[in-house]
N, C-alpha and C positions, 0 to 999 in steps of 0.2 A: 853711546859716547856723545858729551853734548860738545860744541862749538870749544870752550876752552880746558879742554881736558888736551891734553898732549897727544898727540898722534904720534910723531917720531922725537922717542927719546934720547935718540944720538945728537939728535941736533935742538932739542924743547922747540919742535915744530908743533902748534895746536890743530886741531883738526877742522877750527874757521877758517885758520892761514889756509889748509889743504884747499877746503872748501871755496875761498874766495877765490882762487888761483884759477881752480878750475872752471870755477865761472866767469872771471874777467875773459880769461885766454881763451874760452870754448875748449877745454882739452878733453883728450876722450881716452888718452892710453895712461898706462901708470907709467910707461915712459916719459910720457909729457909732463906727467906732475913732477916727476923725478927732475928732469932737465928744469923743472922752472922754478921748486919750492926746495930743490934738494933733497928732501924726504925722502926715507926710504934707499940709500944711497949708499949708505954704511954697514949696516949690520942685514938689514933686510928683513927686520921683525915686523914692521911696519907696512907693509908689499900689502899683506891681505886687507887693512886698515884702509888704504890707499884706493886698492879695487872696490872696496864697498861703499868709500865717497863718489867715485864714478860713477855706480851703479845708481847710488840713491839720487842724484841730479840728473844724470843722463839719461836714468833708464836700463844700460846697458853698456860695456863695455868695450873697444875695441882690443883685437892682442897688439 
């Protein structure tokens, strides 16, 4: 998935917006992406989308 492909289509969230979120804020749960991009919030198709931008920046994710 590159940067401006849609990550969460409930809301035409792109997966740089995911990506930049979690790097400004340091966030580490898909909680926190959740609380701060809204992503993921609606439908919840987007949850594993979410965990794997975590993953690819952080390394590792918390639950």
């Amino acid at each position: 998935m590159e940067r401006n492909d849609i990550l969460c289509t409930c809301l035409d969230i792109t997966k740089g917006e995911v990506e930049d979120a979690i790097k400004k804020k340091n966030l580490k749960k898909v909680s926190e992406v959740q609380d701060e991009t809204e992503a993921g919030t609606i439908c919840g198709a987007c949850v594993d989308d979410i965990y794997l931008a975590l993953e690819e920046i952080n390394g590792n994710v918390e639950d």
